[in-house]
FILUM-926616 format. One record per residue (C-alpha): y, z, x. Coordinates in steps of 0.5 Angstrom, whole numbers. Last residue first. Example, Ala and Ser with C-alpha at 12.3 -4.5 7.8 and 13.67 -1.06 7.14 Angstrom:
<rs>
+-------+-------+-------+
|     y |     z |     x |
+-------+-------+-------+
|    -2 |    14 |    27 |
|    -9 |    16 |    25 |
+-------+-------+-------+
</rs>
This chain:
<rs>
+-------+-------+-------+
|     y |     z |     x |
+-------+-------+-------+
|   173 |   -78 |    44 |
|   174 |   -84 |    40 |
|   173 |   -83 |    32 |
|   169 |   -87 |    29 |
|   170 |   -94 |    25 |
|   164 |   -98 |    21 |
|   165 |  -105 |    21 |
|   161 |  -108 |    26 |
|   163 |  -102 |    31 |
|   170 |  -101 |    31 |
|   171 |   -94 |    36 |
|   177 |   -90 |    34 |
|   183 |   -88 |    38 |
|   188 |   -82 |    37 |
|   196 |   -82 |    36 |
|   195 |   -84 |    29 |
|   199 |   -87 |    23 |
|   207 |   -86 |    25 |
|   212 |   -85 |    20 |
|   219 |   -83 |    24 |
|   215 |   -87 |    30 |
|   217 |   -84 |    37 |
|   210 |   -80 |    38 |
|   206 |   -85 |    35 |
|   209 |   -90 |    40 |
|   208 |   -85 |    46 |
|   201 |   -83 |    43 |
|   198 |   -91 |    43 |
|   201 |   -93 |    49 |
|   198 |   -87 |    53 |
|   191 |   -87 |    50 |
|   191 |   -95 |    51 |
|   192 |   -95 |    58 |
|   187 |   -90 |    59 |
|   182 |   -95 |    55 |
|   184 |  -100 |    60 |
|   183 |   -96 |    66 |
|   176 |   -94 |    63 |
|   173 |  -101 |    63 |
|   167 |  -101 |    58 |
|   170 |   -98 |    54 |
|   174 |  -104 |    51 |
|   181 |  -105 |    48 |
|   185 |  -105 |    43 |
|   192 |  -104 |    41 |
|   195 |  -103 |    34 |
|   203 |  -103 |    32 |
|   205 |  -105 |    25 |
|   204 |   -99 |    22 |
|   205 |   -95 |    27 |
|   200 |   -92 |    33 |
|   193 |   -95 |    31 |
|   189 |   -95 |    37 |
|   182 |   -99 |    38 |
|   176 |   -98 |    42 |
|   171 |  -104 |    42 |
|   165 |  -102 |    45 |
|   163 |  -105 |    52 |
|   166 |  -111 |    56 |
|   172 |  -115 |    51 |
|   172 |  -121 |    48 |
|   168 |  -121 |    43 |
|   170 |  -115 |    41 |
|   177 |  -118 |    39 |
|   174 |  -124 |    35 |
|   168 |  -119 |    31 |
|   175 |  -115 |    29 |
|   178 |  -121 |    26 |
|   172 |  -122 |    22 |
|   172 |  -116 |    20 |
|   178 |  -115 |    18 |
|   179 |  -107 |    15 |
|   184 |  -107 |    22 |
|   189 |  -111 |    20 |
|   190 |  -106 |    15 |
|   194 |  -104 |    21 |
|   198 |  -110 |    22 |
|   201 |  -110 |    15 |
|   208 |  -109 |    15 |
|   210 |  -113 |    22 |
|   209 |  -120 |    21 |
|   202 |  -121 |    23 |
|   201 |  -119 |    30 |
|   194 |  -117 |    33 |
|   195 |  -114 |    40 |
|   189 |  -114 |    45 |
|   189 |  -110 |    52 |
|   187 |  -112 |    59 |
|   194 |  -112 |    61 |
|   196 |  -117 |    57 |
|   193 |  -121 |    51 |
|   196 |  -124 |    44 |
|   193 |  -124 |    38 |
|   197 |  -128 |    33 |
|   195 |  -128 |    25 |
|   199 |  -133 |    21 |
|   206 |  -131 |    18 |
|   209 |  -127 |    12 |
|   202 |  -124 |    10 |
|   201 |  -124 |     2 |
|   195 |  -128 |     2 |
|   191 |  -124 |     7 |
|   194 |  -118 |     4 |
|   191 |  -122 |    -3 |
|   185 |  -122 |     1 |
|   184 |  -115 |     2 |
|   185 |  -114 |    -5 |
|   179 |  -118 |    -8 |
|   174 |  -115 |    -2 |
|   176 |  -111 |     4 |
|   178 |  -105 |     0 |
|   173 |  -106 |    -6 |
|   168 |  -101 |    -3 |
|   173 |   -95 |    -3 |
|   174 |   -97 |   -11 |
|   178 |  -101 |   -15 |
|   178 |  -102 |   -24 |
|   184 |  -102 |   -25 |
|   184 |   -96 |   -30 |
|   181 |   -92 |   -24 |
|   187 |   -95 |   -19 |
|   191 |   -93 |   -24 |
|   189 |   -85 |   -25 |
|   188 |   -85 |   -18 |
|   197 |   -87 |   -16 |
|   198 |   -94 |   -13 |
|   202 |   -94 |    -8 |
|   208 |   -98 |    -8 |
|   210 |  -103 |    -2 |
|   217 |  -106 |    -4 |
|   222 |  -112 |    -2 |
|   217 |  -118 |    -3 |
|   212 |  -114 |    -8 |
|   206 |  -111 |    -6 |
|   202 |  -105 |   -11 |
|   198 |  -100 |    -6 |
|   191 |   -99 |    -5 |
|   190 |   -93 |     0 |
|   186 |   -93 |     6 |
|   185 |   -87 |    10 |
|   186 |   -85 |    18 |
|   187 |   -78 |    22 |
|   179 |   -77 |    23 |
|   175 |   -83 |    21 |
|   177 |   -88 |    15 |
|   177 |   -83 |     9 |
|   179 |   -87 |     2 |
|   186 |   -85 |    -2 |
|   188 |   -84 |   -10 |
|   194 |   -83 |   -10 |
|   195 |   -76 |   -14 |
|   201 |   -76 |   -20 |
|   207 |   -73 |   -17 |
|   208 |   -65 |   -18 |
|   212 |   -63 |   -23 |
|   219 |   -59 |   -23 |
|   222 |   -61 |   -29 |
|   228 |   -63 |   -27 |
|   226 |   -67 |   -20 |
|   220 |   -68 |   -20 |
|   217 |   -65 |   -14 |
|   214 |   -67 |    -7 |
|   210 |   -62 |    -4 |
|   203 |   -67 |    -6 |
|   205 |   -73 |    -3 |
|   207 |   -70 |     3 |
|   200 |   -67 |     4 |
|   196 |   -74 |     2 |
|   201 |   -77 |     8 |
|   198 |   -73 |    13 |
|   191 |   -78 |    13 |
|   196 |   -82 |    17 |
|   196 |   -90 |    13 |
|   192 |   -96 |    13 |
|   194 |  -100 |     7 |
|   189 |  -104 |     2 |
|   193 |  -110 |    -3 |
|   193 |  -110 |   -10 |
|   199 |  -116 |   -12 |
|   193 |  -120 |   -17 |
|   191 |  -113 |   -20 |
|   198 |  -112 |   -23 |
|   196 |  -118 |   -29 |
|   192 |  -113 |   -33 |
|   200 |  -108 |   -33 |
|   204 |  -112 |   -32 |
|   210 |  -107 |   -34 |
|   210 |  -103 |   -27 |
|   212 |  -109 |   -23 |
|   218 |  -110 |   -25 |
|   221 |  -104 |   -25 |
|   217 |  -103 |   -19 |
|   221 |  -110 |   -16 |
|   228 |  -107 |   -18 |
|   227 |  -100 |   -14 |
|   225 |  -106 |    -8 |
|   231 |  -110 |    -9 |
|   237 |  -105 |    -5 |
|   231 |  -103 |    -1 |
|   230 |  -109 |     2 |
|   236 |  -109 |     6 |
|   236 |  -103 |     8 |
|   235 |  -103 |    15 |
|   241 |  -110 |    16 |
|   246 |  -104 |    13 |
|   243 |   -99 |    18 |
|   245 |  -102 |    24 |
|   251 |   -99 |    26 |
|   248 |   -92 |    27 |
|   240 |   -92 |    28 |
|   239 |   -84 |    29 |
|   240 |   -83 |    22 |
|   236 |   -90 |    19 |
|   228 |   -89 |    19 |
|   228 |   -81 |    18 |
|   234 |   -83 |    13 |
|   229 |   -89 |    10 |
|   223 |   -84 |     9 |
|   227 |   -78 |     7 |
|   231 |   -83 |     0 |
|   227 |   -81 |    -5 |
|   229 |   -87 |   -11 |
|   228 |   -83 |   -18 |
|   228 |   -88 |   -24 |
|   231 |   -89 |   -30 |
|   229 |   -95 |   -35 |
|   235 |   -98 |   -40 |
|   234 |  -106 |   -37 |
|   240 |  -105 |   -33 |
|   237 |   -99 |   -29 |
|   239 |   -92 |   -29 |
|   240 |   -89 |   -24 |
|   237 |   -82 |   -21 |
|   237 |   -81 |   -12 |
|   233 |   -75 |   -10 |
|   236 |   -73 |    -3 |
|   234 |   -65 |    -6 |
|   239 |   -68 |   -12 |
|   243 |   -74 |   -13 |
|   245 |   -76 |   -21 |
|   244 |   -81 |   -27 |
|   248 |   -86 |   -22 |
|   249 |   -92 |   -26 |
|   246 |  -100 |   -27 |
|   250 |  -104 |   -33 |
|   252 |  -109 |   -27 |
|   248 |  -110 |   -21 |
|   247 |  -110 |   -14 |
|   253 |  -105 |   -15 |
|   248 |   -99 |   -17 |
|   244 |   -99 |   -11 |
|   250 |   -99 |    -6 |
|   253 |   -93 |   -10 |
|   246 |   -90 |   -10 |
|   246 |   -91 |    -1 |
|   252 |   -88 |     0 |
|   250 |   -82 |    -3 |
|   245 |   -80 |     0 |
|   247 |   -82 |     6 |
|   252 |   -77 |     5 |
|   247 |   -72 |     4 |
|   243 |   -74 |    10 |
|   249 |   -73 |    14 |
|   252 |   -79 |    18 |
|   255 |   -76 |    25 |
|   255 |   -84 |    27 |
|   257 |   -89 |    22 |
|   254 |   -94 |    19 |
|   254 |   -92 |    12 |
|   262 |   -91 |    13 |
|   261 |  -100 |    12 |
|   260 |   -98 |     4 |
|   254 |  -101 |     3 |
|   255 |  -107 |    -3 |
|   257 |  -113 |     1 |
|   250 |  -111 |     7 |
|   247 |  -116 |     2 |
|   250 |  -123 |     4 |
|   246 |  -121 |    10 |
|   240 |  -124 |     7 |
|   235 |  -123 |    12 |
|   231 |  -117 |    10 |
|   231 |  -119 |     3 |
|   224 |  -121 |     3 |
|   223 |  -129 |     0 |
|   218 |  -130 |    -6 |
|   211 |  -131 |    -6 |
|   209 |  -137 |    -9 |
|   206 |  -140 |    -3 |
|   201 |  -135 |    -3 |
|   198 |  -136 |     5 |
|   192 |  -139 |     6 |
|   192 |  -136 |    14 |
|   191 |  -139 |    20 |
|   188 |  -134 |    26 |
|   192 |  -136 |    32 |
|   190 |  -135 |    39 |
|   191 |  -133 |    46 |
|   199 |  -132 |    44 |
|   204 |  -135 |    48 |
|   210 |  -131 |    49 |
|   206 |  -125 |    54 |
|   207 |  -118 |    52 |
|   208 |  -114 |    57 |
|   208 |  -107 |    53 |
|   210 |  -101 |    58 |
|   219 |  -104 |    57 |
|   218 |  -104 |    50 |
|   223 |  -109 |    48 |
|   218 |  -114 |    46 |
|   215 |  -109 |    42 |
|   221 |  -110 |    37 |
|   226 |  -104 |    35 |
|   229 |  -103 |    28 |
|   225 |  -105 |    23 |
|   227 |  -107 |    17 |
|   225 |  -104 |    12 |
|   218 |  -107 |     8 |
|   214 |  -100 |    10 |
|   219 |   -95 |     8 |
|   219 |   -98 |     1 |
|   213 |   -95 |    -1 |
|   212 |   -87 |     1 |
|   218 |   -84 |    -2 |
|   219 |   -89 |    -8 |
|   212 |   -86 |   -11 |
|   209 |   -91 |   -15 |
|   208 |   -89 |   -23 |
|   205 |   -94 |   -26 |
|   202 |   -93 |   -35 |
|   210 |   -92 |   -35 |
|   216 |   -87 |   -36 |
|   219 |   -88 |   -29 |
|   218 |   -85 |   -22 |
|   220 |   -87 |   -16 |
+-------+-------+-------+
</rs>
């Protein structure tokens, strides 16, 4: 999205992340997750925060029930979805849809460019549950619009994300639609090979990266990432951070949009390592997917690998298919 504002987010890469997902782990047929987690790590949660829309299914109103038809194509989506958007409130229009870019006008007066790749990468092959799928991004386009006229006070919605290094080259073949621009730089921090981290504005229905300009302006740094905006992550999870054990792997779940940032905590971190026999290695497939484990055990190690490269090999928006060695803070590339 883009607005004529000191924020410019990028809608493409934002929103995705607050959808609902279409699949839960307890369904994967290799991932024997017990009921009970090991241990609960509490959270001081802002009570203040509000709600998500992904289960208000008063929502789902304004799709066109065609949007859950099998044979969709990319364009008609496209199509469906700025006419839902539009609906949620009156005074909004559809300034046009080109290159599945959708332009509205919104009831305050600011247009916006919504990017619509990563929701149908998410939604096309999911016929039938696409409307509860875009729940969130009905309200997301709102809540950047919101966001972007904080200004001093967006610091306190800054939080670290963990994402495919792939992402930066995404980012930069995207144009503006009419004049042909490229979206500003995000700014973005190596982690190892494959891994980055990036400072993004969050909001209950929409995660917005922070472009470098802004996150300059703002002050951030790489060194900053588990400092003020790692706790506000903290802050912002929906639920308290649950570690199950299985099978001779570790799983954090905090609610299914942030486990991969959970991989910059490093007193969650020193808990897993604790428990395990040798270097801690860990996976990071999706974003609200990772594994570890010890080296020590080579079985162990190898059932990671697979778990990780097959979840990453089915993600619309996978992280990494590699693992990584955590030692006290600092994270490498496992052979």
């Amino acid at each position: 999205m883009n607005f004529n504002s000191p924020l410019i987010v990028f809608l493409v890469l934002c929103l995705l992340p607050l959808m609902q997902a279409c699949g839960t782990l307890a369904q994967e047929p290799e991932l024997k997750v017990p009921a009970k987690p090991l241990l609960v790590i509490k959270v001081d949660r802002d009570k203040n925060i509000e709600p998500s829309a992904a289960q208000n299914v008063l929502l789902d109103k304004y799709f066109a029930d065609e949007i859950e038809q099998p044979g969709l194509s990319h364009d008609r989506f496209d199509r469906l979805l700025a006419e839902a958007i539009v609906k949620t409130e009156s005074g909004q229009s559809i300034v046009g849809i080109k290159d599945h870019v959708i332009t509205v006008k919104y009831a305050g007066g600011l247009t916006g460019d919504t990017y619509t790749d990563n929701a149908w990468a998410t939604c096309k092959n999911m016929p039938g549950q696409r409307k509860a799928s875009l729940r969130t991004m009905l309200f997301g386009t709102k809540e950047v619009v919101r966001e972007s006229g904080k200004h001093g006070d967006l610091l306190s919605s800054v939080v670290p994300i963990i994402r495919s290094s792939a992402i930066i080259d995404e980012v930069t073949k995207i144009k503006m639609p009419g004049d042909g621009r490229h979206l500003a730089t995000m700014a973005w921090y190596p982690l190892a090979p494959g891994l980055i981290c990036l400072y993004a504005v969050d909001s209950p229905n929409s995660l917005a990266m922070l472009p470098a300009a802004q996150v300059a302006k703002l002050g951030l740094t790489a060194d900053d990432m588990k400092k003020g905006p790692f706790r506000t992550l903290l802050a912002h999870l929906p639920t308290d951070i649950s570690i199950y054990s299985f099978d001779g792997l570790f799983m954090p779940v905090c609610g299914g949009d942030f486990e991969s940032s959970l991989i910059l905590d490093d007193e969650l971190m020193s808990t897993v390592k604790s428990r395990v026999k040798g270097r801690l290695v860990f996976g990071v497939s999706t974003k609200d997917l990772v594994l570890l484990t010890g080296d020590a055990d080579p079985a162990n190690v190898k059932k990671l690998r697979k778990s990780i490269e097959r979840h990453a090999q089915a993600s619309p928006r996978a992280v990494s298919d590699k693992l990584y060695y955590w030692d006290d803070g600092k994270i490498s590339l496992c052979p």
